[in-house]
BAMI-164791 format. One line per 2 residues: number of its first residue (from 1); for each residue x, y, z of C-alpha. Coordinates in steps of 0.25 Angstrom, whole numbers, plus 5000, padded with zeros to 4 digits. Example, Ala and Ser with C-alpha at 12.3 -4.5 7.8 and 13.67 -1.06 7.14 Angstrom:
# BAMI-164791
1> 5049:4982:5031  5055:4996:5029
This chain:
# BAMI-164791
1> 5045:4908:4950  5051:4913:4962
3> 5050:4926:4970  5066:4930:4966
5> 5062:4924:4950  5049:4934:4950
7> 5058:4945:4956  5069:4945:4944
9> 5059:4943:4933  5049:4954:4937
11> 5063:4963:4939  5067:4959:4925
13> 5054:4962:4918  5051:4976:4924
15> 5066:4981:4922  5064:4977:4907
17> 5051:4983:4906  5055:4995:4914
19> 5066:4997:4905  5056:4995:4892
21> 5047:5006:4897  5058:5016:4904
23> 5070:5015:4894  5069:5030:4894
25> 5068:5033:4909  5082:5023:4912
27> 5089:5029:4901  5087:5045:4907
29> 5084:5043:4921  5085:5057:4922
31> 5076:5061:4911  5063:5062:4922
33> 5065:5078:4922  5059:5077:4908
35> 5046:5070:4911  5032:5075:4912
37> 5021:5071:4920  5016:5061:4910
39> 5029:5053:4908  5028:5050:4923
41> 5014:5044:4921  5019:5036:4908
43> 5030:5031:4916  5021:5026:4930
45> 5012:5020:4919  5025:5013:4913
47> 5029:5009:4924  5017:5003:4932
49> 5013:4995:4917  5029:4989:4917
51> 5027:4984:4931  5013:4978:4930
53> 5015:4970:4918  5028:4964:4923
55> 5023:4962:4937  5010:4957:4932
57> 5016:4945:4924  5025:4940:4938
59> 5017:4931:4949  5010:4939:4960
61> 5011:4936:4976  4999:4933:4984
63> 4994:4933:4998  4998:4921:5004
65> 4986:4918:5015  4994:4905:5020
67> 5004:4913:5026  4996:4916:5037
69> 5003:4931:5043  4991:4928:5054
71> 5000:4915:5060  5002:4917:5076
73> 5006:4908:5087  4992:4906:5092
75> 4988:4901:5078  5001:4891:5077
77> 4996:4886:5091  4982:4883:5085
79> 4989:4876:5074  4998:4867:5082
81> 4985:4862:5090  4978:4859:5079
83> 4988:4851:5071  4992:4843:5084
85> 4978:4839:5085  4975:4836:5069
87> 4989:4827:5070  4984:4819:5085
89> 4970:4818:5077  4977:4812:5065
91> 4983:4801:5073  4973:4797:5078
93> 4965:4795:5066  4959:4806:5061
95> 4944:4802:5063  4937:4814:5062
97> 4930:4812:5075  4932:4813:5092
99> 4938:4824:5100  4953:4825:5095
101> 4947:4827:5081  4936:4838:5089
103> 4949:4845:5096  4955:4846:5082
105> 4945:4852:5074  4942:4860:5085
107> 4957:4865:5085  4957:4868:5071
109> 4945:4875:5071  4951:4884:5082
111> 4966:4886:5071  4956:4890:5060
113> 4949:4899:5068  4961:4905:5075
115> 4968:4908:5060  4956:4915:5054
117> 4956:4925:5068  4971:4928:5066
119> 4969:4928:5051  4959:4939:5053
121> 4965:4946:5065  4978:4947:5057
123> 4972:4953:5045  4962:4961:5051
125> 4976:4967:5058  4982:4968:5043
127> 4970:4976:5038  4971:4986:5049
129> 4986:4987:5047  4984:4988:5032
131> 4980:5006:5032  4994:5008:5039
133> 5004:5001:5031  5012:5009:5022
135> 5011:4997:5012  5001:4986:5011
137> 5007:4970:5010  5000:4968:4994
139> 4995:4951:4996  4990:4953:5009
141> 4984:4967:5009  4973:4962:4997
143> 4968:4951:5004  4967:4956:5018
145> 4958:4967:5009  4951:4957:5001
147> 4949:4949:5014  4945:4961:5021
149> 4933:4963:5010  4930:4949:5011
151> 4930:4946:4998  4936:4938:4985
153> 4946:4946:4977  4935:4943:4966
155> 4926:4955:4972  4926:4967:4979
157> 4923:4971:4993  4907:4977:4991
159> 4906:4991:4997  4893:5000:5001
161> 4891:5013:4994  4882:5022:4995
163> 4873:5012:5001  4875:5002:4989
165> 4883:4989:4991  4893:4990:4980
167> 4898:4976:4972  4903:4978:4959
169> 4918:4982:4961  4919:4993:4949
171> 4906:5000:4960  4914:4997:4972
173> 4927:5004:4968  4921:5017:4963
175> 4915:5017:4977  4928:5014:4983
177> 4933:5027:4973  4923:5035:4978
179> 4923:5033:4992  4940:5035:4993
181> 4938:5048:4984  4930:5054:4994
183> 4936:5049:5006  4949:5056:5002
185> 4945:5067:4994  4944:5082:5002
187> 4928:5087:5005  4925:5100:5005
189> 4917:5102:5019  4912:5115:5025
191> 4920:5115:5037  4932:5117:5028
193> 4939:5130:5027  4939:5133:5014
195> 4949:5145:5013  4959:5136:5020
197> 4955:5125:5009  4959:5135:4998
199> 4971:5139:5006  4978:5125:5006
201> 4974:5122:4991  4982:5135:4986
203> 4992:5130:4995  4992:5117:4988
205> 4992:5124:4975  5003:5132:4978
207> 5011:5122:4983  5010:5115:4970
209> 5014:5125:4961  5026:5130:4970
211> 5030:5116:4974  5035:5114:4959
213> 5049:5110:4956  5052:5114:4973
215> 5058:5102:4975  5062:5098:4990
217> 5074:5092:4994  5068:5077:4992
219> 5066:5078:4978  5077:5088:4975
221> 5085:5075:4968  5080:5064:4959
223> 5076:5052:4965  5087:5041:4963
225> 5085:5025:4958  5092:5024:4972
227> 5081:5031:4980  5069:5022:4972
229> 5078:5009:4974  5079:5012:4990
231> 5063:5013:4991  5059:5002:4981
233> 5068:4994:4989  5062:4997:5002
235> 5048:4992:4996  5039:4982:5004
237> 5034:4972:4997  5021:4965:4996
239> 5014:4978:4997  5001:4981:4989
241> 5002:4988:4978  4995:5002:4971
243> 4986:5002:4959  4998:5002:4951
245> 5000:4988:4958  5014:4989:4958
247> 5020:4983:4971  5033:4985:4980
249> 5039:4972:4973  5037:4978:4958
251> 5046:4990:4963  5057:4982:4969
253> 5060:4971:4960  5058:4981:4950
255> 5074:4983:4948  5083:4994:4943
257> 5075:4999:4932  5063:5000:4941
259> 5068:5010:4950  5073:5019:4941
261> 5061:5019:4933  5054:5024:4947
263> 5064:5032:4950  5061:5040:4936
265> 5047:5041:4939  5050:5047:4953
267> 5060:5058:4948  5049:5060:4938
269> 5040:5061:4948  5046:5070:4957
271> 5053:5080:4945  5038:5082:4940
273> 5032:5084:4954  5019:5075:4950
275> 5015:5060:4951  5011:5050:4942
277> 4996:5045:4942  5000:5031:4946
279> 5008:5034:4959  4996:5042:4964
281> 4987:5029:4964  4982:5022:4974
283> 4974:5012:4976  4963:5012:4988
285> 4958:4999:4995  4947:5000:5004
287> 4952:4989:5016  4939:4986:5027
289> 4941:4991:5038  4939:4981:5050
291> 4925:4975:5054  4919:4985:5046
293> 4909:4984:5034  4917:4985:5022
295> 4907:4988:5012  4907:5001:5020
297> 4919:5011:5012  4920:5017:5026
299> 4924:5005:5032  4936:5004:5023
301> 4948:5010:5023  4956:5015:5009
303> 4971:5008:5007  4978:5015:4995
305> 4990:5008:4990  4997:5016:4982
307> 5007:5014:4969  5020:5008:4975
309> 5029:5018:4966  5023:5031:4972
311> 5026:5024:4987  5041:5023:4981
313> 5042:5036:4975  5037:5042:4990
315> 5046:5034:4996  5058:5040:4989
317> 5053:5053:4992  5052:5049:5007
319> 5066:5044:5008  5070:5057:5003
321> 5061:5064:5012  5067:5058:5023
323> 5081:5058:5019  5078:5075:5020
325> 5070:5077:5032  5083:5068:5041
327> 5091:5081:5035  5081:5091:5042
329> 5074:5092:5056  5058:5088:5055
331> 5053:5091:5067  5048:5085:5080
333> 5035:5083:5076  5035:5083:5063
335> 5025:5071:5059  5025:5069:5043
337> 5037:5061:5038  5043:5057:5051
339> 5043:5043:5053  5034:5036:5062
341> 5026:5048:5065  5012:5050:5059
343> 5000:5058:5061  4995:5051:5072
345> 5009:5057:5079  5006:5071:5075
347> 4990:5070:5077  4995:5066:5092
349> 5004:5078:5093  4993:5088:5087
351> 4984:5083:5099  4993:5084:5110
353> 4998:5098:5104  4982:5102:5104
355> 4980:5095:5120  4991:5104:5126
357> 4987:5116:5122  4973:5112:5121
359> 4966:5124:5129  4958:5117:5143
């Protein structure tokens, strides 16, 4: 089955399911004002169960090792030489013997050599690149990390824990669970000041209670079939999915019916001001960090690939975001929402800022 073939038919199959599960949604697309928190978790669950049992009954892709994305010009040269002296040695006999089939064992050992140096530069480069891509390529991504543990897919990477090498995977990840909820949960330390503490949490309540039906100017008006279609559409694909393991491509072959099923959710979403459970997963994988011992959970660094449908949802929102802020003057040094700026930008201007009137 071709690539084109695999497309129709998966598009087929989750319009009509869709359309089984959301008949009611289709016919009142304006009926999300009536919906409660529950309905909105019913229909994530509806609609993550509809797209795994179509998708799972379609052909998956692989990582395709023989592709070689390490290929240079050094490499082609090594090539050339050793395939010029494997054909003079083949005319002449091929006797395994003498010093033209010396030179060419020689040569090839020097290719092979030379392809498993670019082979690990390239993906040690991959690896290091991986905690600053916005999206990860799926294929590639899980064996770079399977590699990087060197191990089969049959086991998982051992990892030390409180002085104790851990084996038996159901052990490792609720070390890794531990480990990740500490790491990004707030401490208490006695350094802190604690009536400032107090100050910001009745902030944050307040907030929350007065925020309420105040909606600003991005969500003032539905969000359109035509919105979701423009970001589906500019959707990367071949990037590793969430724990819902739903990919770019499931949403853009998805069709018509897809998009405003999402589009549904979203205006539910955003008319009852809360988020389903399953856009707020994320799934954390510890990548090794170069030449370092991995079975140490410091030496790793945490990779949360979250549900594509959330990143769709923020992207929307984005859009409109920007849309709104071309209308009003942000200023100069502004560094949230403008693009190419980052912290980095405004940790430089914070230093400088302190340098000049730093008191000598």
């Amino acid at each position: 089955m071709s690539k084109v073939e695999i497309e129709k038919k998966y598009t087929s199959q989750i319009t009509k399911s869709l359309e089984n599960q959301f008949s009611d949604i289709l016919l009142a697309p304006d009926g999300y004002m009536k919906c409660s928190a529950s309905d909105v978790e019913q229909m994530m669950d509806k609609f993550n169960k509809v797209v795994d049992e179509v998708s799972s009954k379609l052909p998956k892709s692989k990582f395709k090792k023989g592709l070689k994305p390490y290929w240079n010009e050094d490499l082609k040269t090594f090539y050339k030489q050793e395939k010029d002296l494997w054909r003079k040695w083949k005319s002449e006999g091929g006797v395994k013997e003498g010093s033209l089939y010396e030179l060419y064992k020689e040569k090839k050992r020097l290719f092979r050599a030379a392809i498993r140096t670019a082979e690990r530069n390239y993906e040690i480069k991959q690896m290091e690149e991986i905690t600053n891509m916005e999206q990860i390529e799926q294929t590639y991504f899980w064996h770079l990390v399977n590699k990087a543990r060197n191990r089969s897919k049959s086991c998982i990477n051992p990892i030390e824990d409180n002085g104790q090498l851990l084996t038996d995977p159901g052990a490792i990840c609720e070390a890794w669970k531990g480990y990740f909820q500490k790491l990004y949960s707030p401490e208490d330390k006695p350094h802190y000041d604690n009536e400032f503490k107090q100050y910001i949490e009745d902030q944050v309540k307040r907030f929350h209670v007065e925020s309420k039906r105040q909606n600003t100017e991005i969500l003032k008006e539905p969000i359109s079939e035509l919105e979701t279609a423009t970001v589906i559409k500019s959707l990367k694909s071949k990037k590793a999915p969430g724990v819902d393991n739903i990919t770019a491509e499931h949403i853009k072959f998805g069709g018509e019916c897809m998009t405003k099923c999402m589009t549904y959710i979203f205006n539910v979403i955003t008319w009852l001001e809360t988020q389903p459970q399953q856009m707020k997963l994320g799934m954390i994988i510890p990548i090794p960090k170069r030449n370092k011992d991995a079975t140490q959970k410091d030496n790793n660094r945490g990779i949360t690939l979250l549900p594509i449908i959330s990143k769709v949802y923020e992207k929307v929102l984005i859009l409109r975001d920007e849309k709104t802020n071309r209308k009003k003057k942000i200023d100069h040094l502004q560094g949230a929402n403008v693009k190419k700026c980052s912290s980095i930008h405004t940790t430089w201007m914070l230093r400088e800022t302190m340098s000049q009137f730093r008191i000598t």
